[in-house]
C-alpha positions as CSV (number, residue, x, y, z in Angstrom):
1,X,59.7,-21.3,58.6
2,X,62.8,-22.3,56.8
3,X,62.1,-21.0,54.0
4,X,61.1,-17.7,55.4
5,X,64.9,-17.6,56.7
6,X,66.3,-19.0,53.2
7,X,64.9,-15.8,51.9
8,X,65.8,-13.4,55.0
9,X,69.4,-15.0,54.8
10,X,69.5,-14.3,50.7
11,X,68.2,-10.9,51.0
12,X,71.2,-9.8,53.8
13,X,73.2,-11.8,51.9
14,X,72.6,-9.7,48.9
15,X,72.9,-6.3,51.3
16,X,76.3,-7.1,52.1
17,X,77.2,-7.5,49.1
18,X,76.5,-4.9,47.8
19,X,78.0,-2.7,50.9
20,X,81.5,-4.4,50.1
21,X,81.4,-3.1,46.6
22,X,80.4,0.2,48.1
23,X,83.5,0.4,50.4
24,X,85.6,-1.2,48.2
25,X,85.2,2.1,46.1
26,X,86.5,4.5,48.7
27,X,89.7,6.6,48.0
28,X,92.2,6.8,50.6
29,X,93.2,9.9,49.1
30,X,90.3,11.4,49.2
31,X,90.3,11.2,53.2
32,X,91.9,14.3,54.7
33,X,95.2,13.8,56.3
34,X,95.2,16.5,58.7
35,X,91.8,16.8,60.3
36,X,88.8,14.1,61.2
37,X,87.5,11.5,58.9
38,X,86.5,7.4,58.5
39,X,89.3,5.7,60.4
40,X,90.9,8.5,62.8
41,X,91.5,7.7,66.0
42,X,90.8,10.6,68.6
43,X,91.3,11.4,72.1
44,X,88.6,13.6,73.7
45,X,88.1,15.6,76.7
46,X,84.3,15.5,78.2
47,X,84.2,18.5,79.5
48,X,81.4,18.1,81.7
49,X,82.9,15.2,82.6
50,X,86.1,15.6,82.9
51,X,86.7,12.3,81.5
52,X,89.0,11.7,78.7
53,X,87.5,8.7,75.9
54,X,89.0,7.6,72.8
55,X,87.1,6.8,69.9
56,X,87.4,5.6,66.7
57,X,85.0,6.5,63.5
58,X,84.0,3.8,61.8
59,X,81.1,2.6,59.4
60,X,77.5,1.7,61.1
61,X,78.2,-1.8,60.4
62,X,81.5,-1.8,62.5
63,X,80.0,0.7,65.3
64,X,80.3,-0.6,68.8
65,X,80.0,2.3,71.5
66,X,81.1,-0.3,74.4
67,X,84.3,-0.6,72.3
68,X,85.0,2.9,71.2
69,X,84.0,2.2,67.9
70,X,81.4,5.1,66.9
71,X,79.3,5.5,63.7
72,X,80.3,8.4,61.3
73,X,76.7,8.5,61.1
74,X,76.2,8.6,64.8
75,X,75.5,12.6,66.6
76,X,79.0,12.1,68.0
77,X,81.0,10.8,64.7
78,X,78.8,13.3,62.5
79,X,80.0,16.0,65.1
80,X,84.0,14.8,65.1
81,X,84.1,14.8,61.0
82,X,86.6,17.4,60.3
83,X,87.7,18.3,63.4
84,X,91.0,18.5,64.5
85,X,93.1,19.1,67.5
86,X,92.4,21.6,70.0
87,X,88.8,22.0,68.7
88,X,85.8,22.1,70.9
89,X,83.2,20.3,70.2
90,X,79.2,20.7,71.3
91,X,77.4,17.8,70.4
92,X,73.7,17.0,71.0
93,X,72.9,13.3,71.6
94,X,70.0,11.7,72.6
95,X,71.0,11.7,75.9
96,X,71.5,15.5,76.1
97,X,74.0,17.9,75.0
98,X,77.7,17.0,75.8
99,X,80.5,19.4,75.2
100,X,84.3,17.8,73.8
101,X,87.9,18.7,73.2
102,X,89.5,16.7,70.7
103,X,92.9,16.4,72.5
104,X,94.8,14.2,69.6
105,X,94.0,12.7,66.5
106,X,95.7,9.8,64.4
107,X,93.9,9.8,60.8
108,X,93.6,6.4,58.9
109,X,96.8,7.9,57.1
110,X,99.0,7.6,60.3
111,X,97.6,4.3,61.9
């Protein structure tokens, strides 16, 4: 049994490594200033809602819905990438299709 872990523990070990060299590789200025992208911060309307959420896009590692945190990877962060202001926004998710506007965005540039 301990071993078992020794070797699950090694093997995410090894994982993480290897994602921090992977981010440590990304270029700031290759993220867009003016629209959508890792590290904005965005304010969005729900429009069937009519609730207003902020959200940040993040990695999957750092994702955390319950926080705002939401997974470029995820339906909504995929959706968001790009976007800016004023845009409207269909999304499908697994729990159906929801409809946004992105009422302000801060990129990683401005934060």
């Amino acid at each position: 049994m301990a071993l078992q872990r020794q070797q699950y523990v090694k093997a995410r070990l090894r994982q993480l490594q290897e994602r921090i060299a992977a981010l440590s590789t990304i270029n700031l200025n290759a993220i867009p200033k003016d629209k959508a992208a890792y590290g904005s911060r965005l304010k969005l309307l729900d429009l069937d809602k009519d609730e207003e959420i902020e959200i940040r896009l993040v990695t999957h590692e750092e994702a955390d819905i319950s926080k705002g945190l939401y997974s470029v990877q995820s339906p909504i962060g995929k959706a968001m990438l790009g976007r800016r202001e004023g845009d409207e926004v269909a999304v499908q998710t697994p729990g159906g299709k929801r409809t946004f506007e992105v009422i302000s965005l801060k990129t990683i540039h401005e934060q």
